[in-house]
C-alpha positions, -999 to 999 in steps of 0.1 A, spaced: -744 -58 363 -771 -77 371 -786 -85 405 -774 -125 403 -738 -107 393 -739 -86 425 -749 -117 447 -722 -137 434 -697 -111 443 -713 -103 475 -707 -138 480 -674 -136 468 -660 -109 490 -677 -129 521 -659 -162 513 -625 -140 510 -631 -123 545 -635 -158 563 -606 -171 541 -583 -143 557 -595 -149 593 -583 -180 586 -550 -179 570 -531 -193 595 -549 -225 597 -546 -223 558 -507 -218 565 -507 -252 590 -531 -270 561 -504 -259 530 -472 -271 553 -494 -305 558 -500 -307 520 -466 -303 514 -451 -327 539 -478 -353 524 -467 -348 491 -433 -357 502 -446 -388 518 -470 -398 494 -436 -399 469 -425 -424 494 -455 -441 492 -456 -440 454 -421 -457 453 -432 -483 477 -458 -491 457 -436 -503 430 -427 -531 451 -460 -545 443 -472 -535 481 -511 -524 487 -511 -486 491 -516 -494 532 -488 -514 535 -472 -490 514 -485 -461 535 -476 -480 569 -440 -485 557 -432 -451 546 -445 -435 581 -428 -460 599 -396 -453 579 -402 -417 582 -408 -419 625 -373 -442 627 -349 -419 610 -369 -392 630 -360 -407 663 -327 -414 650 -320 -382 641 -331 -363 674 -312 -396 694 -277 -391 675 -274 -355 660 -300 -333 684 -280 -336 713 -246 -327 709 -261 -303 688 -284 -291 715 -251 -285 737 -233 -271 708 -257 -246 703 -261 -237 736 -226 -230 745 -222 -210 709 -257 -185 723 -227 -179 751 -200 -172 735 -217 -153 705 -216 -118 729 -182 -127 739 -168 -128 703 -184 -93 693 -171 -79 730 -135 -88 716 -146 -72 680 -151 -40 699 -120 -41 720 -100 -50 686 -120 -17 668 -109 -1 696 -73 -7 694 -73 -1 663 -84 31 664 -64 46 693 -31 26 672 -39 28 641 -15 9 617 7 26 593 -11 24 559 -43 39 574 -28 74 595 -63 95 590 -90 64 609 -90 85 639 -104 118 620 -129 97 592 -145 76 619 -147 94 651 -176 80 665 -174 44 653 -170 34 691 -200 50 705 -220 38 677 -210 2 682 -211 4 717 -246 14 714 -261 -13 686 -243 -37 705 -271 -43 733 -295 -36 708 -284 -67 683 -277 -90 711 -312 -82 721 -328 -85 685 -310 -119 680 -322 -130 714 -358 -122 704 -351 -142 669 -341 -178 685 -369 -171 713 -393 -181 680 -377 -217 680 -385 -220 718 -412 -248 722 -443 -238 736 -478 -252 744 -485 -232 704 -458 -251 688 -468 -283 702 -502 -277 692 -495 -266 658 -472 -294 651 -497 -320 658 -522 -304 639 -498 -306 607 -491 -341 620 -531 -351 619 -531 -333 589 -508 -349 571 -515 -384 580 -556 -377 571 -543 -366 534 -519 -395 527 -544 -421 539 -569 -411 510 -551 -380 490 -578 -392 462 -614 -375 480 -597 -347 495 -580 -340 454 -617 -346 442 -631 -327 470 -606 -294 460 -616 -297 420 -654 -300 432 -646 -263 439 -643 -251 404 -668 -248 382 -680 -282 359 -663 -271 325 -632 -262 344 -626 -293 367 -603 -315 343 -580 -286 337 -582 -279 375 -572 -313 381 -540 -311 356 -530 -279 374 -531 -294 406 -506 -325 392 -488 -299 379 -483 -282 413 -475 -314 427 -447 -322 403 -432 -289 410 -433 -290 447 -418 -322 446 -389 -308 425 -385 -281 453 -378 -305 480 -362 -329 458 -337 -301 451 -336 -280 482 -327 -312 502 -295 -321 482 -290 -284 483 -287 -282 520 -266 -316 524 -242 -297 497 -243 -267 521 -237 -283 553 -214 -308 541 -188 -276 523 -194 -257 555 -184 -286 579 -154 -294 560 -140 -256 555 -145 -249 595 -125 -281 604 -97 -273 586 -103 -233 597 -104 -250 632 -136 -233 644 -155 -251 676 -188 -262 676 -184 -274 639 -217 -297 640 -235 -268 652 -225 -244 624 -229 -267 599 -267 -278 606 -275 -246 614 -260 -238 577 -279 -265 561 -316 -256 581 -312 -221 571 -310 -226 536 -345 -236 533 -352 -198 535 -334 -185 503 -318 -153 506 -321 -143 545 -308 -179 556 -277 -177 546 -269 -142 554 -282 -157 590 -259 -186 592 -225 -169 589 -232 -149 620 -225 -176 648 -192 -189 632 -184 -158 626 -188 -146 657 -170 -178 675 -138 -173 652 -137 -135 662 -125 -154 698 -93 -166 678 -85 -133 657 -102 -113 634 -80 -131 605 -103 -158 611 -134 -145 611 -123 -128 579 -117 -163 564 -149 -179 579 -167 -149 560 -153 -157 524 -152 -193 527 -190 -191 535 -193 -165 502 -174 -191 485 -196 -217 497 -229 -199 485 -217 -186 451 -208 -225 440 -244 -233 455 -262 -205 438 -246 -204 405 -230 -241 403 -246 -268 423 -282 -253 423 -291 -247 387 -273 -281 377 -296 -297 408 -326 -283 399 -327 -279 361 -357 -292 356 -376 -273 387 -395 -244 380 -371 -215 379 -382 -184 399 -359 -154 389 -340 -138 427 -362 -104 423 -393 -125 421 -383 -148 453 -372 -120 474 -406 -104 466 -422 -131 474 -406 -134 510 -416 -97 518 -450 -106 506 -456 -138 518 -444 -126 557 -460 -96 553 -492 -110 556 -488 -145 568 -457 -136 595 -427 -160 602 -448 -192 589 -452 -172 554 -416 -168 550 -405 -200 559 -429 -212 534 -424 -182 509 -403 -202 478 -436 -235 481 -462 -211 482 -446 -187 452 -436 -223 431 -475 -232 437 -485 -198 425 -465 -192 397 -478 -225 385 -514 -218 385 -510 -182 372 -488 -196 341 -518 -225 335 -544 -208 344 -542 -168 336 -514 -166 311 -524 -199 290 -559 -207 296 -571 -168 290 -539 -149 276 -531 -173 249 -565 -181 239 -581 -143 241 -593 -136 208 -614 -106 197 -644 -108 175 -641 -75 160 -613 -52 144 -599 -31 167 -607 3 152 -632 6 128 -631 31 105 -661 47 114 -643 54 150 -612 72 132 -617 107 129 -606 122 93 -575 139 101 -566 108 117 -574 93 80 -557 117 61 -527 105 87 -529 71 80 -533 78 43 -502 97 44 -482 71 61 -494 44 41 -467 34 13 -483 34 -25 -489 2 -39 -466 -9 -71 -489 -12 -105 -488 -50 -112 -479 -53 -153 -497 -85 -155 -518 -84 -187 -547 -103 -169 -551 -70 -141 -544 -48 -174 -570 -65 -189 -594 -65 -163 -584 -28 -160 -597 -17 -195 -629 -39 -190 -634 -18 -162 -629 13 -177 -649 9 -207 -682 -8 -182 -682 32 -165 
């Protein structure tokens, strides 16, 4: 390499280092792109309307901040209370779940005689990661607790996201600048790309949730669970992280209907599997057809990757930030270089292949059929008779 090459990369490894001091600002600047995105759609199909883009751009945040205020007016509160009294009653329904083990064991029903001998220390053990789960799920809603962070970091993305809506343009043009010259118009189809696909994801994870909440609200009135409202938005916010939301959200119903009998809970837990499976392998894929598909290995490795390294903010965001990647490493790596990688040269020449790896080749080479054309039989016999 030469000594501009070892600069470069010098320089390289530098810009990498301040990038990962900073990926948490990065994190708040990506969740601003996104929700601007979303609003710029808005803006887009105001447009249409014949309005100037700042009209259109004063509408669409003004739309936006009334169904805000409407929402946190009409819904937030009962569910506030709602959810408050089900953080009560959430150690009283696994308290009964333990008594009813409990009984269970010391009377065991008649079908199952041996319970007492298979699982002699099912009490102490549950008993024990009792505490220890109501203390882990105490830490877990202590994350959605507002602070003087939160506050912060939510009117950062709110600044943010009002600075790239007003002129998305400069700040695009500003991003491709980044690439080098021959590379910029490509850049700037990958980034529309992008767009379009991120706009499919919250296109389709928004009906998505409405489905979920809407299936879940309806199955726990007519199981006649309380705090129905709570359950169900709680259902419908934790689908936006695929895989560990909704293995989350069965746990407070659940745990409510385990007050009634365990016959309840035990319906609350398959009409939530029920509810799920139509999502996952129904309503989703007829949804979002036209979405970029990510296969379930791929999205779960993204989670673990994603809040690995970029904690509770990359999970939350791991399905956007893996739809954005897969995007540019399909454009970018697999058809810009992959499908366009040519060599100039054969790959062995024979000059590289040893002789018994010729005599090898020669071997497993099939004889070519003598052609009885009389113009090669010709040419054949001229041949012969020029040595």
């Amino acid at each position: 390499m030469k000594l501009g090459d070892w600069i470069a990369f010098l320089f390289l490894a530098i810009s990498l280092t301040i990038l990962w001091e900073f990926r948490h600002i990065l994190l708040l600047l990506f969740t601003s792109v996104i929700l601007a995105i979303a609003l710029n759609g808005l803006v887009r199909w105001l447009q249409r309307f014949r309005l100037s883009r700042g009209k259109a751009v004063f509408l669409a945040i003004s739309l936006v901040s009334f169904l805000g205020i409407m929402f946190f007016s009409l819904i937030m509160p009962p569910f506030l209370d709602q959810f408050q009294q089900l953080l009560n009653l959430v150690p009283r329904g696994y308290e009964r779940f333990s008594r009813w083990i409990d009984l269970t064991l010391q009377q065991p029903p008649i079908w199952l005689p041996e319970i007492n001998l298979r699982l002699p220390g099912f009490t102490e053990i549950a008993r024990q990661v009792g505490p220890l789960a109501q203390n882990i799920l105490g830490n877990f809603f202590a994350v959605f607790n507002f602070s003087v962070n939160t506050l912060l970091q939510g009117l950062l993305i709110f600044v943010f996201t009002l600075m790239l809506v007003a002129n998305p343009a400069s700040y695009r043009r500003l991003v491709v600048r980044l690439f080098p010259s021959f590379y910029r118009r490509r850049a700037d189809e990958i980034l529309g790309l992008c767009e379009i696909s991120l706009l499919q994801w919250m296109r389709g994870i928004a009906i998505n949730s409405v489905f979920i909440a809407t299936l879940s609200y309806i199955s726990l009135t007519i199981l006649n669970v309380e705090f129905v409202l709570a359950h169900a938005l709680l259902a419908g916010v934790f689908n936006l992280v695929p895989n560990i939301g909704p293995t989350l959200s069965v746990v407070f119903p659940v745990s409510v209907a385990l007050l009634d009998s365990p016959g309840k809970a035990f319906l609350v837990l398959v009409a939530y599997i029920i509810i799920q499976n139509l999502e996952s392998y129904w309503f989703s894929p007829m949804i979002m057809q036209r979405q970029i598909s990510l296969l379930p290995a791929a999205t779960l490795m993204a989670q673990l990757f994603f809040a690995r390294f970029l904690g509770f903010g990359g999970l939350v965001l791991a399905l956007p930030l893996a739809v954005v990647t897969k995007t540019w490493l399909e454009q970018a790596v697999l058809k810009d270089i992959f499908d366009n990688w040519t060599l100039s040269q054969p790959i062995l020449e024979s000059s590289d292949i040893s002789e018994s790896d010729q005599v090898l080749i020669a071997a497993d080479t099939p004889p070519e059929l003598p052609d009885s054309s009389p113009n090669d039989s010709t040419q054949e016999d001229d041949s012969d008779h020029d040595i």
